[in-house]
C-alpha positions in Angstrom: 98.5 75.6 114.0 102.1 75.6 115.7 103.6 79.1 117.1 106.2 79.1 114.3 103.2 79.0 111.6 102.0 81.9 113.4 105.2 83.5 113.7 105.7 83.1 109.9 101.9 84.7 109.2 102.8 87.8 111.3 106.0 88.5 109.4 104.4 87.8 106.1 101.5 90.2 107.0 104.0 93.2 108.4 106.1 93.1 105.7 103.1 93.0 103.4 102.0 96.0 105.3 104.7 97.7 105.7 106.2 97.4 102.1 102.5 98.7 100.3 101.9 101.2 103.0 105.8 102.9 102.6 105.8 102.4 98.9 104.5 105.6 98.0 107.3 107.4 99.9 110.0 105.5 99.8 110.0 103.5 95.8 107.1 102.1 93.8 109.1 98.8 93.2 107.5 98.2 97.2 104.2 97.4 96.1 105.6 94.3 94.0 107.2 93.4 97.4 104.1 93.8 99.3 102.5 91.5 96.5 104.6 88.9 96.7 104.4 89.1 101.0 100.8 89.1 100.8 101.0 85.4 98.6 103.7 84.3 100.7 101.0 85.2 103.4 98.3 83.8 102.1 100.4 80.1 101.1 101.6 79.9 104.4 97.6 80.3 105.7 96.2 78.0 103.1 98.7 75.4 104.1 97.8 76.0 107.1 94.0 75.5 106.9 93.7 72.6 104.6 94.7 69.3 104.7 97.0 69.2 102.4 100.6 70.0 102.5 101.5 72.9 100.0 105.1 72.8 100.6 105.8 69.1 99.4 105.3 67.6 95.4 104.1 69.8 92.6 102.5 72.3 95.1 106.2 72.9 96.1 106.9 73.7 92.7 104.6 75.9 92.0 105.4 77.7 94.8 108.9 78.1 94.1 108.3 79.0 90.5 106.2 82.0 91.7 108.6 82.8 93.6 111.4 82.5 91.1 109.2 84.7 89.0 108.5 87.6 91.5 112.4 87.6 92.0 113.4 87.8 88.5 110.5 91.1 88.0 112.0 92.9 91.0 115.3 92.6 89.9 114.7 93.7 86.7 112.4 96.7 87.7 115.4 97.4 89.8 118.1 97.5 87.2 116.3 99.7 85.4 115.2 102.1 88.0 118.7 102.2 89.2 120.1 103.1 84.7 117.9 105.6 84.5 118.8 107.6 87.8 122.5 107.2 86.8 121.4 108.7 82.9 
């Protein structure tokens, strides 16, 4: 494991952290955030671990789709968060 795998594991993990733990307070849309740190945190360890290298082929598209899909939810959660405190 290199220092800039770990470097990306603790940011994962803190924002995964910090987003669940401050979602409560701050907006509930923060514990899809934390979800999606905690798989970015948990790819970036996997890939780490194994042999295999989860950010090239199909595992690269998988990976991207779940992110594309994570992205699309927030936004949308947000959209309608942010009509209904206009209304």
């Amino acid at each position: 494991m290199q220092i800039l795998d770990i470097m990306y594991l603790v940011l994962w993990g803190g924002l995964a952290l910090y987003c669940i733990l401050s979602a409560r307070r701050i907006s509930p849309i923060l514990y899809i955030l934390g979800g999606f740190f905690v798989f970015m945190f948990t790819w970036y360890l996997v890939n780490d671990l194994i042999a295999v290298n989860l950010f090239a082929g199909i595992y690269n598209w998988i990976f991207r789709g779940i992110c594309v899909v994570f992205l699309a939810v927030v936004v949308i959660i947000y959209v309608i968060i942010k009509k209904n405190s206009k209304e």
